[in-house]
Backbone as CSV, one residue per row, in Angstrom:
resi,resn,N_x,N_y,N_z,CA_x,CA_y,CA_z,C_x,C_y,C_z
1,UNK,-13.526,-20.133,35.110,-14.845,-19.777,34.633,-15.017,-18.254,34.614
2,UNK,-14.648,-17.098,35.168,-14.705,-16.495,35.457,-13.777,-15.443,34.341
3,UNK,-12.533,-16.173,34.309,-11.634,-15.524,33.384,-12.726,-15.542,31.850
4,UNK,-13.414,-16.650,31.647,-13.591,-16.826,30.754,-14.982,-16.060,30.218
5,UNK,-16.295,-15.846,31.103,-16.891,-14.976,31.351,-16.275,-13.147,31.311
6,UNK,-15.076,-13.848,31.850,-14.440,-11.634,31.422,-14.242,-11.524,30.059
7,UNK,-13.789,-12.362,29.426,-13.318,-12.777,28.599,-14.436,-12.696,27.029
8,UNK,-15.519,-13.055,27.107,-16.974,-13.305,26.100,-17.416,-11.689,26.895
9,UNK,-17.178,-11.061,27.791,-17.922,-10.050,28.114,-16.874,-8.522,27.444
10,UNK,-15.875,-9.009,27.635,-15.150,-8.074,26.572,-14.864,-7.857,25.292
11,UNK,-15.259,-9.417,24.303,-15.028,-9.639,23.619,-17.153,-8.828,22.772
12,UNK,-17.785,-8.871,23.583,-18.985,-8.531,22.969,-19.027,-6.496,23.411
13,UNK,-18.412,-6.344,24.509,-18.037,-5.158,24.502,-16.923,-4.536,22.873
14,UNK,-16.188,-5.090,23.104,-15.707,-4.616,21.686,-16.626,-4.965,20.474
15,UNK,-17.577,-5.795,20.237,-18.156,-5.751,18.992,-18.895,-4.787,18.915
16,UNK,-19.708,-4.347,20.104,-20.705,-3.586,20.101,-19.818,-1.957,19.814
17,UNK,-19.198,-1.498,20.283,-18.242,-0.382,20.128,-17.671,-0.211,18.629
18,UNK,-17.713,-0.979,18.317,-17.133,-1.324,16.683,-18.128,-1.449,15.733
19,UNK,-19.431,-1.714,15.978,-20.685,-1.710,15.426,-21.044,-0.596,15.413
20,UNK,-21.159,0.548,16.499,-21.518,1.780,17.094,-21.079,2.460,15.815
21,UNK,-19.363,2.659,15.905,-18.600,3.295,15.026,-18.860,3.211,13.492
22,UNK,-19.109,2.112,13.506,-19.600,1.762,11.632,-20.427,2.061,10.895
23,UNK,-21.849,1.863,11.840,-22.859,2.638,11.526,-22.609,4.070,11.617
24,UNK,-22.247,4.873,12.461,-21.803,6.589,12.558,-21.253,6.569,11.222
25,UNK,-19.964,5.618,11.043,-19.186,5.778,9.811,-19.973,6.251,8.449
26,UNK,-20.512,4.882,8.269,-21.612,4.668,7.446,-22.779,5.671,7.066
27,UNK,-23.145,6.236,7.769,-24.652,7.059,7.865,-24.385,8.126,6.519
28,UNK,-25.799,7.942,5.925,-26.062,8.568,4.758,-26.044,9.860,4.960
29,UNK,-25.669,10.453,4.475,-25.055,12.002,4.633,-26.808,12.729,4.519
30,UNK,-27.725,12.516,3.477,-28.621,12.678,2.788,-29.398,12.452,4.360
31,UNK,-29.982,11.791,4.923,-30.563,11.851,5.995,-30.262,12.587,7.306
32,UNK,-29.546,13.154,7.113,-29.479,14.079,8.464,-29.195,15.515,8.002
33,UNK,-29.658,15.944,6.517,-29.670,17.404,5.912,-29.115,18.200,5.669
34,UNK,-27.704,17.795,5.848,-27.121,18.001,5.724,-26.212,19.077,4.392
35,UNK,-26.668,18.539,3.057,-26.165,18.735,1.731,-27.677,19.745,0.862
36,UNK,-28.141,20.574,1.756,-29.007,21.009,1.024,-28.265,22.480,0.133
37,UNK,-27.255,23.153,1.090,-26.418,23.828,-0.061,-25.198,23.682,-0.879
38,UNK,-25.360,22.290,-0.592,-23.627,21.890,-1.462,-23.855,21.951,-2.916
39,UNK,-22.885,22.452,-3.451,-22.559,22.482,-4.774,-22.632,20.682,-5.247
40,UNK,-22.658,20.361,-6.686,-22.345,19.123,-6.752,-20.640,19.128,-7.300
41,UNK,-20.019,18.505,-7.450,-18.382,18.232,-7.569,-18.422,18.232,-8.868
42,UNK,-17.601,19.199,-10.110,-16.958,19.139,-10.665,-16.275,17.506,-11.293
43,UNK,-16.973,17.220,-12.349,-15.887,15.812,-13.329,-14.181,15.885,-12.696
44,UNK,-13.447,15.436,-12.318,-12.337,15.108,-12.497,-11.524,14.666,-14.047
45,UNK,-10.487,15.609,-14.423,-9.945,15.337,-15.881,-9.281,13.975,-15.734
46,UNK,-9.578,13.551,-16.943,-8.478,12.729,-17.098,-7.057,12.461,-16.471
47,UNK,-6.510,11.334,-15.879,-5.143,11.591,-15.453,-4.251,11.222,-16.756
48,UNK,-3.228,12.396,-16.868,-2.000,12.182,-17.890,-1.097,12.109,-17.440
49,UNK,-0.805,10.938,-16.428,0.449,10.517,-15.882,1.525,10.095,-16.733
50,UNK,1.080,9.228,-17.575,1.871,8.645,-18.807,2.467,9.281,-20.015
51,UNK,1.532,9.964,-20.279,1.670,10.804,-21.944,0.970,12.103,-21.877
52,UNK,1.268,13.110,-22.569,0.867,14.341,-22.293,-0.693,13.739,-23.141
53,UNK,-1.534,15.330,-22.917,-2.722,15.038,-24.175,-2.640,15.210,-25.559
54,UNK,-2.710,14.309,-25.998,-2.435,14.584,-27.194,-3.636,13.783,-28.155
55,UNK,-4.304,14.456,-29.027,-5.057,14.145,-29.371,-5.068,12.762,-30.415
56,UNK,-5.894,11.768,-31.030,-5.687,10.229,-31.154,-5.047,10.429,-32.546
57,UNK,-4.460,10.222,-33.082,-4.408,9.969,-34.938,-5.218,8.849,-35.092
58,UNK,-5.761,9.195,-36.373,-6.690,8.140,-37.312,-5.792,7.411,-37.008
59,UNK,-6.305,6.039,-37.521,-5.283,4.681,-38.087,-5.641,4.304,-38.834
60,UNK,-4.869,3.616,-39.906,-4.972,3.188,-41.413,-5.953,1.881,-40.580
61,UNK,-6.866,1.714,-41.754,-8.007,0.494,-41.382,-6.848,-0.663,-42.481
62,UNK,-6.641,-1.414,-41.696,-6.426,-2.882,-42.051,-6.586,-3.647,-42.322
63,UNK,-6.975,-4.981,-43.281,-8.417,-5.870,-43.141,-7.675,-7.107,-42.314
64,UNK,-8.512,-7.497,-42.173,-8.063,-8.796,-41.094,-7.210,-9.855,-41.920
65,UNK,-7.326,-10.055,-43.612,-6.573,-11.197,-43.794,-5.284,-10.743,-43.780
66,UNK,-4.186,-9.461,-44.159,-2.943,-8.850,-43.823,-2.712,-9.151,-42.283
67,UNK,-3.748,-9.065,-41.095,-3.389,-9.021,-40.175,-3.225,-10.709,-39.490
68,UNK,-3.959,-11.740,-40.307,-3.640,-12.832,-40.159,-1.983,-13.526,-40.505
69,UNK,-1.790,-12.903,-42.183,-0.749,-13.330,-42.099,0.543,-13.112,-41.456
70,UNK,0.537,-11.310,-40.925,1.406,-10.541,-40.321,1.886,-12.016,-38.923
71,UNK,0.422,-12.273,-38.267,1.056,-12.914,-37.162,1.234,-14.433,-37.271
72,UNK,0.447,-15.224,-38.477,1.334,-16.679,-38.588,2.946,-16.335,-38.984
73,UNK,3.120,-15.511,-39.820,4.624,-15.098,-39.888,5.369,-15.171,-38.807
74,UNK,4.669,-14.321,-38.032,5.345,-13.887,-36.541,5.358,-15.832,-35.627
75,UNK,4.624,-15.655,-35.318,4.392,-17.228,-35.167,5.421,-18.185,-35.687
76,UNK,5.633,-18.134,-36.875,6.538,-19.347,-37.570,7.986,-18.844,-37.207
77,UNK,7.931,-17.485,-37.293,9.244,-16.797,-37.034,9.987,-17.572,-35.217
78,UNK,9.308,-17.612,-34.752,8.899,-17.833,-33.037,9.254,-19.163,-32.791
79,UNK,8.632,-19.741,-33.909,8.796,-20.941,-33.640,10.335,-21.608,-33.838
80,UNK,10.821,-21.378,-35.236,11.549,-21.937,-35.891,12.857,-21.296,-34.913
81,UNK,13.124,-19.904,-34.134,13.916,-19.515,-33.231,13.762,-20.419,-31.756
82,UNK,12.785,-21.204,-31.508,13.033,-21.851,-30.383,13.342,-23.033,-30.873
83,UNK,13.256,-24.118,-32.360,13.976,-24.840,-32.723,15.251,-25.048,-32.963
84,UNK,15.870,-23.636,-33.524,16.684,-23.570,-33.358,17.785,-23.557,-31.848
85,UNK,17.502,-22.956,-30.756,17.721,-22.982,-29.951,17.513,-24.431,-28.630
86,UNK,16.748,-24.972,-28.865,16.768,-26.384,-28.499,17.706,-27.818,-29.119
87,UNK,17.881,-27.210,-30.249,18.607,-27.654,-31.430,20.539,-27.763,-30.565
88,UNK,20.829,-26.726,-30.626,22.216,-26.137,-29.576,21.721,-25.043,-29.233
89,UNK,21.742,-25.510,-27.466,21.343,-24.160,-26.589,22.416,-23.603,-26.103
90,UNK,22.103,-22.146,-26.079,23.885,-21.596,-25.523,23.156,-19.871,-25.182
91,UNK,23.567,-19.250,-23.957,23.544,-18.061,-23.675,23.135,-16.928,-24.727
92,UNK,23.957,-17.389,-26.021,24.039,-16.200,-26.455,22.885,-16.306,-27.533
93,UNK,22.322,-17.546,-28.186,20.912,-17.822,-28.662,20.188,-17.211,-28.009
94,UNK,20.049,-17.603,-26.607,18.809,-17.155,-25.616,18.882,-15.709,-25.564
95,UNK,19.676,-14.832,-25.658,19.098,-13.121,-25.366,19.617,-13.048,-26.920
96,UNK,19.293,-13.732,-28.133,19.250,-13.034,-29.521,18.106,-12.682,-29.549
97,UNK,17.763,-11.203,-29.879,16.638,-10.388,-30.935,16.604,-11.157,-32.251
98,UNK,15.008,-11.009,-31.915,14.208,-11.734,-32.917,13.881,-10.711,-34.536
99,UNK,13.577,-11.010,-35.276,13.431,-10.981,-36.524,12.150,-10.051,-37.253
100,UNK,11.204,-10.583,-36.141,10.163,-10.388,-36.448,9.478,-8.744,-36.014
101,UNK,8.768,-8.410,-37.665,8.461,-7.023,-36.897,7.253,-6.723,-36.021
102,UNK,6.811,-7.710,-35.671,5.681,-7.283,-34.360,5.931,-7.082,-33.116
103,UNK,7.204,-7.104,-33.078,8.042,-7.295,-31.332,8.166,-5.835,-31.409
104,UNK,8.139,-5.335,-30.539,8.660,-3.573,-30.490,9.878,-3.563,-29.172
């Protein structure tokens, strides 16, 4: 009984200590007056981890029925390569490049 009493009495000792800390953590900077001469922060640029900057090119406007058929093509193309390949399956079917020009 006793162990177990040390036990709920330490266990509420640590919540309370951990509560303490969170709130401190927590506390609105703005209420304790902190920020009355801070500057405000500067935007952060863009990150160009990937690609330098480079500004967008137009793109040719497309209408949607070219872009329909572009991908039933692609589609039938897709298809008729996994018929084939179910048809006689073999290694060297399976890593053939496809046909189709929407794959990059």
């Amino acid at each position: 009984m006793e162990m177990l009493l040390m036990g709920v009495t330490l266990s509420l000792l640590g919540v309370a200590v951990s509560a303490g800390l969170f709130m401190a953590a927590t506390r609105d900077v703005r209420t304790t007056g902190q920020n009355a001469g801070l500057e405000p922060l500067p935007e952060p640029e863009p990150s160009q981890f990937f690609a330098p900057s480079v500004t967008p090119m137009a793109r040719p406007i497309v209408s949607v029925d070219v872009l329909l058929l572009q991908i039933e093509r692609h589609v039938r193309m897709e298809q008729a390569a996994a018929e084939s390949f179910m048809a006689m399956p073999t290694v060297e079917m399976l890593h053939m490049p496809t046909a189709s020009p929407l794959v990059h």
